[in-house]
SEFIGU-868573 format. One record per residue (C-alpha): x, y, z; chain. Coordinates in steps of 0.001 Angstrom, whole numbers, plus 500000, padded with zeros to 6 digits. Example, Ala and Ser with C-alpha at 12.3 -4.5 7.8 and 13.67 -1.06 7.14 Angstrom:
% SEFIGU-868573
[[512300 495500 507800] "A"];
[[513670 498940 507140] "A"];
% end
This chain:
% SEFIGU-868573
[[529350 779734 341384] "A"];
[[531329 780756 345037] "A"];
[[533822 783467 344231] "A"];
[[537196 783661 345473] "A"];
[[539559 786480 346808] "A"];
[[542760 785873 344615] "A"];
[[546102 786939 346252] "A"];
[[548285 789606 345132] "A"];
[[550641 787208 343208] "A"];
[[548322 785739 341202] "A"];
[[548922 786596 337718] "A"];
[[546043 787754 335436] "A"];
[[546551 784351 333414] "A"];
[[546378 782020 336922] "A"];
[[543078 783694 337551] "A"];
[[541645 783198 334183] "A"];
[[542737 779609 334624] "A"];
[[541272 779255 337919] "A"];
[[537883 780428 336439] "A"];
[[538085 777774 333308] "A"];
[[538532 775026 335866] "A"];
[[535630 776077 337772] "A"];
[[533886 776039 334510] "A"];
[[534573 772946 333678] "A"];
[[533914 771767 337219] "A"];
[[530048 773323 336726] "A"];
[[530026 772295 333377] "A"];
[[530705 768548 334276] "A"];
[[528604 768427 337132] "A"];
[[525962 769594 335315] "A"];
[[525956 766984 332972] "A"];
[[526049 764201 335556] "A"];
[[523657 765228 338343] "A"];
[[521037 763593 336838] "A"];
[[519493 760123 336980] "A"];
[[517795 758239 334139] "A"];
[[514879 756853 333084] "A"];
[[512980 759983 332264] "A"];
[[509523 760403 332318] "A"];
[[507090 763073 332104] "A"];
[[505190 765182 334659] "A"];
[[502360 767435 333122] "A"];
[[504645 769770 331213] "A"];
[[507993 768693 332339] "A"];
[[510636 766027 331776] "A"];
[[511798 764968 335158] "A"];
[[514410 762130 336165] "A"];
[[514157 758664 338180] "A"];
[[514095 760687 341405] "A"];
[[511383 763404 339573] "A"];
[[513703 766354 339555] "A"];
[[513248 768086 336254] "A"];
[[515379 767593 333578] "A"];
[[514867 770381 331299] "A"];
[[516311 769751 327500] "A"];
[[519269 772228 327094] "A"];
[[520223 770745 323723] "A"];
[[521328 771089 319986] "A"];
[[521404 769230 316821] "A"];
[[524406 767325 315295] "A"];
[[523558 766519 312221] "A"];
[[525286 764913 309259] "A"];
[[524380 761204 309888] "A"];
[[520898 761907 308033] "A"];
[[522733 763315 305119] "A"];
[[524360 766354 303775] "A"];
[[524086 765531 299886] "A"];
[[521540 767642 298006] "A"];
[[520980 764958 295383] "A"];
[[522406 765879 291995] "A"];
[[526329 766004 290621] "A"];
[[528953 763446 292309] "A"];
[[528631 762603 296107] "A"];
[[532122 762741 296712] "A"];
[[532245 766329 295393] "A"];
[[531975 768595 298684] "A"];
[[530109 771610 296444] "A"];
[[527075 768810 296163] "A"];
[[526990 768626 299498] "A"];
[[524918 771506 301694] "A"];
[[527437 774563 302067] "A"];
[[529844 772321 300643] "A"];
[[529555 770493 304402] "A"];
[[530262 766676 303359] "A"];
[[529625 764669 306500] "A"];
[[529594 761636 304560] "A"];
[[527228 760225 306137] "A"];
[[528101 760387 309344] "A"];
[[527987 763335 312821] "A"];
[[529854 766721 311068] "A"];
[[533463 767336 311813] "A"];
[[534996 763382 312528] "A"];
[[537050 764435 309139] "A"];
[[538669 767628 310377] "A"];
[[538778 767250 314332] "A"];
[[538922 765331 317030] "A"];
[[535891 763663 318810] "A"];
[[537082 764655 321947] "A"];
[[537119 768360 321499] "A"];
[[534012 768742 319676] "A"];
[[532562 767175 322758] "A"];
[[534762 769332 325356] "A"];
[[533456 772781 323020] "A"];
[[529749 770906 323201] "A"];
[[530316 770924 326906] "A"];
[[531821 774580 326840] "A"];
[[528094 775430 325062] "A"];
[[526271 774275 328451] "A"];
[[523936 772091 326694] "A"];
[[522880 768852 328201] "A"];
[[521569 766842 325179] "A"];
[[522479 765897 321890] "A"];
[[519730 765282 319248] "A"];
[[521675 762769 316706] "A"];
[[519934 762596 313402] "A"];
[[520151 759279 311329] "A"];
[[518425 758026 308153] "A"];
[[516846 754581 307181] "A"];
[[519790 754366 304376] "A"];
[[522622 754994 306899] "A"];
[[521827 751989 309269] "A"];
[[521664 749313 306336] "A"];
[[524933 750431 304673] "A"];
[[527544 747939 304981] "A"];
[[530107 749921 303425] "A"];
[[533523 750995 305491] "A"];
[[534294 754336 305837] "A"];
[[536774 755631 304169] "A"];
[[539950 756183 305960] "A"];
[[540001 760256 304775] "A"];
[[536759 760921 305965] "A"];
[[537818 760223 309600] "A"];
[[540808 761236 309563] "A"];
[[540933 763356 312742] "A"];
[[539903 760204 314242] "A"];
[[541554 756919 313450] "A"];
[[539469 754954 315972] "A"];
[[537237 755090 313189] "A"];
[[539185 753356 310290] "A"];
[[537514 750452 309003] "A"];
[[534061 750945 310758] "A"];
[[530506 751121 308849] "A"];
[[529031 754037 309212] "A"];
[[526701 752785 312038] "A"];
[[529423 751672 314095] "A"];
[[530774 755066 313900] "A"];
[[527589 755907 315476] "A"];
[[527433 753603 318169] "A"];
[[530885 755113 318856] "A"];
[[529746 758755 318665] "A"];
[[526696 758107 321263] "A"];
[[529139 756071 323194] "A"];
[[531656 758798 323511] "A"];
[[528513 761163 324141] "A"];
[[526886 759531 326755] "A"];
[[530208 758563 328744] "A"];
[[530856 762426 328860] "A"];
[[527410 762879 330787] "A"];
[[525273 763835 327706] "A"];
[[522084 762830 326823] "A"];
[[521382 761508 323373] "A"];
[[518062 761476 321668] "A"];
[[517919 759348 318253] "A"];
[[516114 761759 315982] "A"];
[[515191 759464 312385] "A"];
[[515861 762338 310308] "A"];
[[515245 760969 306566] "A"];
[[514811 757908 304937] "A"];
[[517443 758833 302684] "A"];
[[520607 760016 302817] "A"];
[[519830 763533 301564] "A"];
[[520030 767319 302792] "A"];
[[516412 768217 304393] "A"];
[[514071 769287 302807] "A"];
[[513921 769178 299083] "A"];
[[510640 769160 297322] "A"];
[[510064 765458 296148] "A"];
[[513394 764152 297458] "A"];
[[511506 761406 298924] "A"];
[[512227 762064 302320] "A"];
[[508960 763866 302523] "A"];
[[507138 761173 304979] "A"];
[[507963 758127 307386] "A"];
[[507334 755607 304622] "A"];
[[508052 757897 301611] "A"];
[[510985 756023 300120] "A"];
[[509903 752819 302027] "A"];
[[507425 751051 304031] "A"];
[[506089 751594 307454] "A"];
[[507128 747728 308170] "A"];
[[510564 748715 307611] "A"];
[[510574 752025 309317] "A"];
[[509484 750388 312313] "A"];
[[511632 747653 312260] "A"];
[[514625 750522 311801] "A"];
[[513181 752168 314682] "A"];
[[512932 748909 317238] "A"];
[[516338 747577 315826] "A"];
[[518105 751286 316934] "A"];
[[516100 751549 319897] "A"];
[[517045 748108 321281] "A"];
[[520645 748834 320319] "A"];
[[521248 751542 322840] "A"];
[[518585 749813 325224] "A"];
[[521449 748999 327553] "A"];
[[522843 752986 328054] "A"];
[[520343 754862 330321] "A"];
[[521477 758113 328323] "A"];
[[520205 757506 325281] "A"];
[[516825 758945 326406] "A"];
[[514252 759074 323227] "A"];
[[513362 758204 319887] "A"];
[[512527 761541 317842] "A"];
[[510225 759358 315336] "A"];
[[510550 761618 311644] "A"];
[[511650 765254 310987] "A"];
[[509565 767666 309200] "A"];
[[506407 765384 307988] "A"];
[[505712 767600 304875] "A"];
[[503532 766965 301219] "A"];
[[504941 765477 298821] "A"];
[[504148 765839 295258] "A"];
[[500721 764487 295664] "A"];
[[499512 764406 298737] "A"];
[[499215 766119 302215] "A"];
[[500089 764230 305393] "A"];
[[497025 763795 308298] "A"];
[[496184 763328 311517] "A"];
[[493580 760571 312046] "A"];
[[493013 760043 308036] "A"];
[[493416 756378 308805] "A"];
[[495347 755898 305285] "A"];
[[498955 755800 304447] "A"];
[[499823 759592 304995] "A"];
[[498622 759195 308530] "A"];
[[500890 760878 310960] "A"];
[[498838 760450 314356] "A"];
[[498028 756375 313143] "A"];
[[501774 755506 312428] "A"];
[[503342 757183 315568] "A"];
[[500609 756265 317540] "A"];
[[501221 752628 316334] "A"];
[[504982 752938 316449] "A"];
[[505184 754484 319928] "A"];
[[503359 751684 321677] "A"];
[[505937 749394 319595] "A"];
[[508929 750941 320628] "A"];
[[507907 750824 324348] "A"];
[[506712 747162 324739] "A"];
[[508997 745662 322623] "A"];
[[512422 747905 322824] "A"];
[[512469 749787 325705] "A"];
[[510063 750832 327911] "A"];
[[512053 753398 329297] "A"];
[[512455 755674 326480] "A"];
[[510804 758868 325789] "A"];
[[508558 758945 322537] "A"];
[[509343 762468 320615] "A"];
[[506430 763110 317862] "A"];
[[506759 766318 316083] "A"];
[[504067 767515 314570] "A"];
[[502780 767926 310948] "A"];
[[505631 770388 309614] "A"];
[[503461 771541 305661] "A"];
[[500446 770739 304020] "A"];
[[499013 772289 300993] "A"];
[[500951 773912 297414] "A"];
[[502182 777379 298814] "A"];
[[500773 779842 295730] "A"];
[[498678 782662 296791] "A"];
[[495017 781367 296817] "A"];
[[495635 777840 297315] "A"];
[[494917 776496 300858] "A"];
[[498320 776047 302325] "A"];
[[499913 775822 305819] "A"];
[[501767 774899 308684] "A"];
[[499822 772757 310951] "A"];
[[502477 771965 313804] "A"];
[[501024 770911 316770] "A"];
[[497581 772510 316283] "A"];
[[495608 769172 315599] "A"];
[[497037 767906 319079] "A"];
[[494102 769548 320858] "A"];
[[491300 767430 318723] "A"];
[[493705 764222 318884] "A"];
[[496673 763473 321500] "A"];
[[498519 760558 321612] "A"];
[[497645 757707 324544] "A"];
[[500110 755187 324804] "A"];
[[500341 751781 326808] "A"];
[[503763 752766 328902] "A"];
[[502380 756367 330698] "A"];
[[504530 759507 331031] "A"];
[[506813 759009 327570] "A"];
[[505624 761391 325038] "A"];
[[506830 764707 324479] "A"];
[[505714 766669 321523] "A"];
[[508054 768551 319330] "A"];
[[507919 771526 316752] "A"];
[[510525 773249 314470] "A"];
[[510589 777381 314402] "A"];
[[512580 779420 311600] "A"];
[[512981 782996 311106] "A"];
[[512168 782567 307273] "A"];
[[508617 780285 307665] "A"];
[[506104 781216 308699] "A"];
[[502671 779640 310326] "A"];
[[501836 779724 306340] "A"];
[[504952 780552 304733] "A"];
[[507050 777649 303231] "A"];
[[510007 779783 303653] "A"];
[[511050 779198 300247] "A"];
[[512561 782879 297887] "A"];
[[511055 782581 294546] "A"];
[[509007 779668 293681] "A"];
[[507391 778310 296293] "A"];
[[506831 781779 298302] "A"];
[[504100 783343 299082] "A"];
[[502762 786664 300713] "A"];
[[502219 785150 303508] "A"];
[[504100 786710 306888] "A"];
[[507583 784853 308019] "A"];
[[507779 784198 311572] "A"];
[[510587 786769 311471] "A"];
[[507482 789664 310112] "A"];
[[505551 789328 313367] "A"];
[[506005 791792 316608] "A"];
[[507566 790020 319558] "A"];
[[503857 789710 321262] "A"];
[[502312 788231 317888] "A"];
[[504605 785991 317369] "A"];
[[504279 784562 321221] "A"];
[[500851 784577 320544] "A"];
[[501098 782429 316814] "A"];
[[503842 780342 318670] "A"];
[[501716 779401 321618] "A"];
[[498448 778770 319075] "A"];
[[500822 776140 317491] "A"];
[[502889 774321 319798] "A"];
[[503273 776105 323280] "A"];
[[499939 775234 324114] "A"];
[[500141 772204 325022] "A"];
[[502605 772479 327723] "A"];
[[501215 775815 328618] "A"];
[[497172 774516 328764] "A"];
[[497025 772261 332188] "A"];
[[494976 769811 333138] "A"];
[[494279 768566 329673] "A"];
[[494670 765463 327745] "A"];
[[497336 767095 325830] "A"];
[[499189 768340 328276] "A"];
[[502771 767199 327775] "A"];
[[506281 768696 327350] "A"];
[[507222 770635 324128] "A"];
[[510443 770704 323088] "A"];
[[511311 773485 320435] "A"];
[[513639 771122 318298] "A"];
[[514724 773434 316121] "A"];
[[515670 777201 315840] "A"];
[[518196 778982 314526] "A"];
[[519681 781723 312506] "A"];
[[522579 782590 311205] "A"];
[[526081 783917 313511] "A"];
[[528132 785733 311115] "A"];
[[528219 787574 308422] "A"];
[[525858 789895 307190] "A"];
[[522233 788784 308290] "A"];
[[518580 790729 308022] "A"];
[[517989 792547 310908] "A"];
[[514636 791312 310666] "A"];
[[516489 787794 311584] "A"];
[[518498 789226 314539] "A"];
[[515250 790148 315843] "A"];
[[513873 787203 315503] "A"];
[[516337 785272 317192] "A"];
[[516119 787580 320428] "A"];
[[512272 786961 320477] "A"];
[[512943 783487 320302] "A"];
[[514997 783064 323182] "A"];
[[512780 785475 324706] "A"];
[[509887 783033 324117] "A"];
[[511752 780071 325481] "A"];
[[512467 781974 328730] "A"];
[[509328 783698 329313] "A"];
[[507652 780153 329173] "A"];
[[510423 778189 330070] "A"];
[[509810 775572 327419] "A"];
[[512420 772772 326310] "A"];
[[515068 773964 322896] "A"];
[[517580 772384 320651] "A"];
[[519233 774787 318192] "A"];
[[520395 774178 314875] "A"];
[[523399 773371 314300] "A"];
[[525918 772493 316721] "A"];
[[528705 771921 314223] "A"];
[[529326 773196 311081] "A"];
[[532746 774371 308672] "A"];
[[534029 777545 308161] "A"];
[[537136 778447 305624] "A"];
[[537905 779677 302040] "A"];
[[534979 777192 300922] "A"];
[[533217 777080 303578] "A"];
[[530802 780462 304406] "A"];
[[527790 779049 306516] "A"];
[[527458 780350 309866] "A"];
[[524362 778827 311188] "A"];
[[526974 776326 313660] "A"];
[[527654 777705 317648] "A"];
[[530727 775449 316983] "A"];
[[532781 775517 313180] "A"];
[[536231 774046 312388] "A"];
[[538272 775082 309604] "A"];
[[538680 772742 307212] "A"];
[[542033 773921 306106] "A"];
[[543763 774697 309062] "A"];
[[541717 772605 311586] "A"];
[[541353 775737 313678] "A"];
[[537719 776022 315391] "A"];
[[535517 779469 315073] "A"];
[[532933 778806 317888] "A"];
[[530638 781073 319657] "A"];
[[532592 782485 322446] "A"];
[[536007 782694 320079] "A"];
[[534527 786368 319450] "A"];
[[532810 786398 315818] "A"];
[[529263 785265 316773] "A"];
[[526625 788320 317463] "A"];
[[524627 785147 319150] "A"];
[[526542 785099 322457] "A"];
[[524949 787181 324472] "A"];
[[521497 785832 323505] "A"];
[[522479 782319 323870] "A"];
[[524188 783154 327453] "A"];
[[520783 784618 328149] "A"];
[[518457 781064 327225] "A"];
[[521423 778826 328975] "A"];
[[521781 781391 332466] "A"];
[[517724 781018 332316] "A"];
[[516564 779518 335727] "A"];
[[512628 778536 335387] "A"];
[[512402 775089 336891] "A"];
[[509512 774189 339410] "A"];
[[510197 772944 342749] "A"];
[[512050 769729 343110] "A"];
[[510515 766984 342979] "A"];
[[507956 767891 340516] "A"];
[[504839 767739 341754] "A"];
[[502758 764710 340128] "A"];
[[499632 765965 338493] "A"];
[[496442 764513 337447] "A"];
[[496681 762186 334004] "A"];
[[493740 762747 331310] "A"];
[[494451 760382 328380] "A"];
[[492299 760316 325236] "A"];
[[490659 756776 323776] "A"];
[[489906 757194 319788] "A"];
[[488168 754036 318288] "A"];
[[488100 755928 315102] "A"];
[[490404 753727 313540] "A"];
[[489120 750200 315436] "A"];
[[490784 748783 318954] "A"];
[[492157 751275 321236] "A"];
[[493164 749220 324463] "A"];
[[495696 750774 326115] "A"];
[[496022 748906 329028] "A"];
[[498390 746113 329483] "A"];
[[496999 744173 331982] "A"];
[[494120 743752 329531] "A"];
[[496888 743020 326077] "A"];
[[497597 739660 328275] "A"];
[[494064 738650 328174] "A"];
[[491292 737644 325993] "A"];
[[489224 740037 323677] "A"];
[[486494 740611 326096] "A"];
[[483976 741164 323076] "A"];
[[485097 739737 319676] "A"];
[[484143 741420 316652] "A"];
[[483446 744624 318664] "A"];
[[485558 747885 318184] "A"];
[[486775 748120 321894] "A"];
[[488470 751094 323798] "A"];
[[490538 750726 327330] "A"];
[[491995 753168 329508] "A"];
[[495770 752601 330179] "A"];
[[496464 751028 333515] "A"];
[[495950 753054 336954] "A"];
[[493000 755045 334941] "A"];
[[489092 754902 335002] "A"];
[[486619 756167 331984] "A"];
[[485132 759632 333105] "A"];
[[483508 760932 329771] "A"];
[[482366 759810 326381] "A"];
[[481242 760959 323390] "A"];
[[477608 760348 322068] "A"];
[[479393 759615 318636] "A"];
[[480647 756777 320720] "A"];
[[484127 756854 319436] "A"];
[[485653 758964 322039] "A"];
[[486233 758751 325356] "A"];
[[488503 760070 328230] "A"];
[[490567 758576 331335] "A"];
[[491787 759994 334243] "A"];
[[493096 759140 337592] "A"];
[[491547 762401 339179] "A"];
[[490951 760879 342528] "A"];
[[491836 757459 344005] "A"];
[[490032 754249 342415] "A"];
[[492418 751721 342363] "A"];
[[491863 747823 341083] "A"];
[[491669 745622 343387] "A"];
[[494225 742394 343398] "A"];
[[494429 740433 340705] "A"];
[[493328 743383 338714] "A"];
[[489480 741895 337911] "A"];
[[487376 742848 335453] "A"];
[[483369 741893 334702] "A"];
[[482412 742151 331020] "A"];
[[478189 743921 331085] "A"];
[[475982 743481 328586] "A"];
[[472622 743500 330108] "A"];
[[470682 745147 332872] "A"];
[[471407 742332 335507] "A"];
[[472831 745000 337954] "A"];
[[470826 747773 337182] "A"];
[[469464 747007 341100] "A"];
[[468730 750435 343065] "A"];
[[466238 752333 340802] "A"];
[[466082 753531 337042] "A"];
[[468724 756150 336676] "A"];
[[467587 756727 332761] "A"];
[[463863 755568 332233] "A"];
[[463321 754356 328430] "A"];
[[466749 753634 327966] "A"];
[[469184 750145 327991] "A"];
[[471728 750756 331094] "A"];
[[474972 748958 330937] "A"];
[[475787 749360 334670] "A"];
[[478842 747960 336595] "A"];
[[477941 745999 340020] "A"];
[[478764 747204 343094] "A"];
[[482277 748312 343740] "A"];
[[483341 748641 340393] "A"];
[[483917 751401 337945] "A"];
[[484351 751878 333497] "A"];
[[487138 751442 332869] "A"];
[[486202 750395 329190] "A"];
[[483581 749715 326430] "A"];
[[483059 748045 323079] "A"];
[[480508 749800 320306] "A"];
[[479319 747946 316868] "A"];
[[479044 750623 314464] "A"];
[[477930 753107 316981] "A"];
[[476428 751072 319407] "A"];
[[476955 750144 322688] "A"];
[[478234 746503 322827] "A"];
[[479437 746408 326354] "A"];
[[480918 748226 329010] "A"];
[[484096 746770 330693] "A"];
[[484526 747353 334441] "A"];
[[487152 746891 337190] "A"];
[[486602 745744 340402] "A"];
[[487829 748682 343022] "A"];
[[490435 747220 345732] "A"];
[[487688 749281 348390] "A"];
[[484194 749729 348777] "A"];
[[482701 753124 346590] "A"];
[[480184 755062 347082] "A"];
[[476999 755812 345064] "A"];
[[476447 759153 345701] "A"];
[[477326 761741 342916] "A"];
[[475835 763781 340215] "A"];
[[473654 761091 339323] "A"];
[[472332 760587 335769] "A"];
[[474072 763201 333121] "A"];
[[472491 763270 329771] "A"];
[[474662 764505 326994] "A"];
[[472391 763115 323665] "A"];
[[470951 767026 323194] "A"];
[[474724 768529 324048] "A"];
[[477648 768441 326221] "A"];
[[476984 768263 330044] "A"];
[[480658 768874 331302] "A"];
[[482644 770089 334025] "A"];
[[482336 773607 333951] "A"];
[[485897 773849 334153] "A"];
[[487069 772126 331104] "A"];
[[489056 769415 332899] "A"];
[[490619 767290 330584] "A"];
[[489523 769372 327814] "A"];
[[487675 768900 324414] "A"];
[[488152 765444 323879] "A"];
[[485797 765116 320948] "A"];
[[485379 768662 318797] "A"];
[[481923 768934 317408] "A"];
[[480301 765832 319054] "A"];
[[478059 766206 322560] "A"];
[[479840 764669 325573] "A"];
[[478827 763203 328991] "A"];
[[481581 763683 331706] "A"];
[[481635 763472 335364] "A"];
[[483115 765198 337889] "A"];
[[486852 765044 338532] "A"];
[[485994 762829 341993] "A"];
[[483277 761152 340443] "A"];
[[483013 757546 338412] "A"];
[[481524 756093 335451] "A"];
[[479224 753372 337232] "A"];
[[477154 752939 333815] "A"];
[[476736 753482 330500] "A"];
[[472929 754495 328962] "A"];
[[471769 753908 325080] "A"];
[[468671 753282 322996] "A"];
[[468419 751676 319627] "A"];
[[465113 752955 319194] "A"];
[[463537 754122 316045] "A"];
[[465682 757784 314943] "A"];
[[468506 756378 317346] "A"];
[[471672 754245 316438] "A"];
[[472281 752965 319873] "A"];
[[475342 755128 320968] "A"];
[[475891 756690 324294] "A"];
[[473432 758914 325232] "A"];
[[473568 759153 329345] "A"];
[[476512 758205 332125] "A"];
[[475816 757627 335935] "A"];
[[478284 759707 337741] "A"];
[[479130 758446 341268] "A"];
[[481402 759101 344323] "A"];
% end
């Protein structure tokens, strides 16, 4: 910010003016000097014109629920710190819209993660006139119109707005069996996905509503744990997988695809197996979808849980350590091992922004010191490796009934008089000044690095290409996998249900974008590259840029014909059916743990695929030719 010398007659008071109004200059500016889409970059979100923009945000909550479940809804003491939002963004009943956005905007925060549950959108129901009373606008509105007017009012100050479906119902988070515990807990996943393309298409037309957060906290429920790549109905990978690719071909292709990962699994008593998975399982399974550059990964950190700590006092705890027990370099090291990884690790098929979408601790009042310390470590970690970060909560109520002070921003329900973080009772300041002055961003525009994109037939199909969606099954009955557009096959797995993509040097379709189905020898033409065994090899000019097994054979390989003519030098032949022969330097990383894997080099092709079905064999990949 350019200083200024002020004359001689300017009072204290005009100066102190003159610096809010360059405040709110910056402030406004900031908000607006971006242009949407976004899209990812390796580890960062970056705008239409690739400029990073980094998520500077916080949580509103209350349209997900504040009601804890038991005594009379309408009673604010049933209601989470006796905070009744009714059902709708916290603080419509005791203040205006327009200066919980201008003390949003005095925060420096540049994006607003809205919660909303499944209940919420299909309630027809008015609101009633007291429960927006600071904001007559409202009268008469369901509560989903008073959303659309919330994001409206959000996104026409400059923020961005990220749909986060919270619950499916309207309850406080997270109660054990409150039925919230999964995606299709209290409902089906045909229903949550219609929710999520009916919201998504709603806001299609406002470039600042940016992503769909797809469920908070997956957690175990009574019964059973949630999974990742179970292929049953507590499958977390299988139903955002399926529900991302939804979202962007048939709602908007534009929007970012938030997945957090698996939040608790296990009963937390000493000597069960219990624990907090997070984003751990992302480096055995990432997510590929059919739109590139959408998905950013998410995780949630808390002073009171711990990487196996439910954070519960009482029943429910364990010895296990709180995040809050660990020195400032163990917990960046447990931190990274769970979710900063995968931003941090390049060149992988993981690699993708994180966004920490939750954090927070307490502002007032007597707090552990233990916490306090926590919270410094935590903004620490953000800045050291300048990762995305949405505390918890923006708004929340402070009064005679009213003694939470987890909210940067809290309104007196009684008066109507706010208590925010730079009014002077929040120890927080100076830490959150700290996270919000941090300047970490990479050069403008961000540089564009290589894509490596997983293929998992686990489950059956996994054709991620579009150009191929529009066209006939190549090889019916087959379990078929497909790179997404703009990528070629470079490695597979000899349990044949892996396989990885990249576009790690430039082989680009020709016009038309053709492709020639093999499922013989018939261009196996310039010598044996794999004596003994059936080739699948692509013709001349051409590349894999897919391949269909039965059980774990080879079917067919699918390949595209290159716009120019490619060489056939290269590695040559590498076998991978007695272990992996990879890349000594990991690129793309482990894309199928405990199984051997063929993969060329990061210049190189897939020109053919080698098997045998011979006695002691079951036909799955057991050589590639590399080629350049």
């Amino acid at each position: 910010m350019p200083t200024f010398a002020l004359a001689g007659s300017f009072s204290r008071l005009q100066a102190l003016l003159l610096v809010l109004i360059l405040l709110a200059c910056q402030g406004n500016a900031a908000l607006t000097d971006w242009t949407p889409p976004l899209s990812t970059r390796g580890r960062y979100i970056v705008d239409a014109n690739g400029v990073r923009f980094k998520l500077k945000s916080g949580n509103w909550h209350g349209a997900s629920g504040t009601y804890t479940g038991s005594g009379d809804i309408n009673v604010d003491s049933n209601h989470h710190a006796n905070e009744n939002a009714h059902t709708l963004p916290l603080g419509l009943q005791y203040t205006s819209i327009d200066d919980i956005l201008d003390g949003f905007e005095s925060l420096r925060i540049n994006t607003i993660r809205l919660q909303f549950s499944n209940e919420m959108i299909h309630d027809m129901a008015p609101v009633q006139d007291a429960w927006v009373a600071a904001n007559p606008q409202f009268k008469g509105l369901t509560p989903l119109q008073v959303y659309d007017a919330v994001i409206q009012a959000l996104t026409d100050k400059g923020f961005a707005v990220i749909l986060n479906n919270h619950t499916n119902k309207s309850l406080w988070c997270c109660g054990v069996n409150d039925g919230n515990e999964r995606w299709n807990e209290s409902q089906t996943d045909d229903v949550w996905q219609s929710d999520w393309l009916f919201m998504v298409s709603r806001y299609r037309n406002n470039g600042r509503v940016i992503g769909a957060d797809l469920y908070n906290e997956v957690r175990r429920d009574i019964l059973y744990d949630p999974n990742w790549n179970g292929n049953d109905t507590h499958d977390w990978w299988k139903a955002s997988q399926a529900l991302g690719n939804r979202i962007l071909l048939e709602a908007n292709p534009d929007i970012l695809i938030v997945i957090e990962g698996i939040n608790w699994t296990g009963i937390p008593v000493d000597g069960l197996p219990h624990h907090r998975p997070t984003l751990e399982p992302v480096a055995s399974l990432s997510h590929t979808f059919l739109a590139t550059n959408k998905l950013v990964y998410s995780a949630h950190f808390y002073a009171y849980t711990g990487p196996n700590h439910s954070g519960a006092t009482g029943i429910g705890e364990t010895s296990d350590l709180r995040y809050r027990d660990y020195s400032q370099a163990d917990l960046f090291e447990v931190m990274n091992f769970q979710a900063g990884y995968v931003a941090l690790d390049i060149d992988k098929h993981y690699t993708t922004p994180v966004w920490i979408s939750e954090f927070g601790v307490e502002g007032r009042g007597d707090i552990l010191a233990s916490d306090a310390t926590w919270f410094n470590n935590m903004v620490s970690y953000l800045t050291t490796y300048d990762l995305d970060f949405a505390i918890w909560p923006l708004i929340g109520y402070l009064g005679p009934n009213n003694t939470n002070g987890w909210a940067l921003l809290n309104w007196d329900p009684t008066t109507g008089d706010r208590d925010g973080l730079y009014d002077g009772n929040d120890w927080r300041v100076n830490a959150w000044n700290t996270l919000l002055d941090f300047t970490g961003d990479p050069e403008s525009p961000v540089t564009t690095p290589t894509r490596w994109q997983m293929l998992n037939l686990d489950q059956g199909d996994f054709i991620q290409s579009l150009v191929q969606m529009s066209r006939e099954d190549w090889d019916p009955g087959a379990r078929k996998g497909m790179c997404p557009d703009g990528l070629r096959m470079i490695g597979i797995s000899a349990a044949s249900t892996r396989a990885l993509c990249t576009n790690s040097a430039s082989y680009t379709w020709a016009s038309g974008n053709p492709t020639i189905t093999v499922s013989n020898e018939a261009y196996v033409t310039e010598g044996d590259w794999a004596s003994g065994y059936t080739k699948y090899q692509c013709p001349s000019n051409s590349y894999v840029v897919g391949y269909a097994i039965r059980n774990s054979e080879v079917s067919t390989v699918l390949c595209a014909q290159a716009s120019t003519t490619l060489g056939t030098d290269g590695s040559g032949t590498r076998w991978f059916d007695q272990g992996d022969n990879r890349p000594a330097d990991d690129a793309g990383g482990d894309f199928h743990y405990g199984q051997s894997k063929g993969q060329c080099e990061r210049e190189e092709y897939i020109a053919g695929i080698a098997f045998t079905t011979r006695i002691g064999d079951n036909g799955s990949p057991a050589a590639i030719l590399c080629r350049k």
